[in-house]
N, C-alpha and C positions, 0 to 999 in steps of 0.2 A: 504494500500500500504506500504510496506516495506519500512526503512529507506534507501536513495542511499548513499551507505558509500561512493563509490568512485567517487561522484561527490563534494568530501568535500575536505577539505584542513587539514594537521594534525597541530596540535598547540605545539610549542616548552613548553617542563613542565619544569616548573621552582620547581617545588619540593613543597612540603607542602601542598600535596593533596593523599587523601589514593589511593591505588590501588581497581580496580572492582576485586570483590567478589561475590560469591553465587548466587541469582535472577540475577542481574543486568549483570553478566559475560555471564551469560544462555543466556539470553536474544540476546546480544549483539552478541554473538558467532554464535546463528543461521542465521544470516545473513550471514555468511562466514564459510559456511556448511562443508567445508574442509580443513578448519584449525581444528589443534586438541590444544585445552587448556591442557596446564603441570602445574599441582600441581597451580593450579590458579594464575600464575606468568608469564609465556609465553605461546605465540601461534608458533605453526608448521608447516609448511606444507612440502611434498617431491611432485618437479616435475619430470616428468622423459620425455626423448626426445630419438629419434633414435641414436643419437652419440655426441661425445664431442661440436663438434662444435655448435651444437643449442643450447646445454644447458651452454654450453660459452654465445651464442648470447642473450641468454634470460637473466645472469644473468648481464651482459650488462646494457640492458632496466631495469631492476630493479635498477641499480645503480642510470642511471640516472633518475629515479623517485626518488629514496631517497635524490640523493643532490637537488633535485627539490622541493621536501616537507620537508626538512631537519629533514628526521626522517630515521635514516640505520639500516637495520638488519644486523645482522649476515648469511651470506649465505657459506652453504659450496658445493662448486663445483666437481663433479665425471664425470667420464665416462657416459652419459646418464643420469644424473639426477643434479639435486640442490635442496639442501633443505636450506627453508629460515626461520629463526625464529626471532622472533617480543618480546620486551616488551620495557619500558621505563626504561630504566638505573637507570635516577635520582630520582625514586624512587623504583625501584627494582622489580617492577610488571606491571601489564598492564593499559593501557589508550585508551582510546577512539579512540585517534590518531593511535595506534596497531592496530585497526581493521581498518582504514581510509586504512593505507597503507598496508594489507592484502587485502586489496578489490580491491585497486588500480593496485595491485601483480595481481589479480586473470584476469583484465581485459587486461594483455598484451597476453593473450591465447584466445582472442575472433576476 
């Protein structure tokens, strides 16, 4: 059975821990089939919706999911779509918690 990302909670990183790499990135990524991994340092996703207003309303729900798990992406908002992308600042690459809140992301479309 597959890890539930998004029945987890993200952990604030206090820094001094390396970023996932290689195997361990792979691994982790397939669970969240449609995020795309950049240069092993962020994840991606583009949603797209019939007009402004949904994809207003979704990027919404994603907000407060971040100040909820106190982990925010960067989201940029268009006509019809949002794309949200994910990494840990404080250390400049990805965490555990990136894919926590990519899963969490993926379940306000269910």
């Amino acid at each position: 059975m597959p890890e539930d990302l998004a029945s987890q909670n993200c952990v604030p990183c206090r820094g001094g821990v390396p970023p996932m790499k290689g195997v361990e990135l792979r691994r982790i990524q397939q669970l969240v089939p449609q995020w795309t991994v950049v240069n092993e340092h962020h994840i991606t996703r583009t949603f797209t919706f019939p007009d402004f207003k949904q994809a207003l309303a979704f990027v919404n729900r994603v907000g407060e999911i971040a100040e909820h798990q106190g982990h925010h992406p960067d989201i940029l908002l268009a006509w019809g779509k949002a794309e949200v992308t994910l990494w840990t600042h404080k250390i400049d690459g990805l965490t555990h918690s990136d894919f926590i809140m990519a899963a969490k992301i993926d379940q306000l479309l269910k």
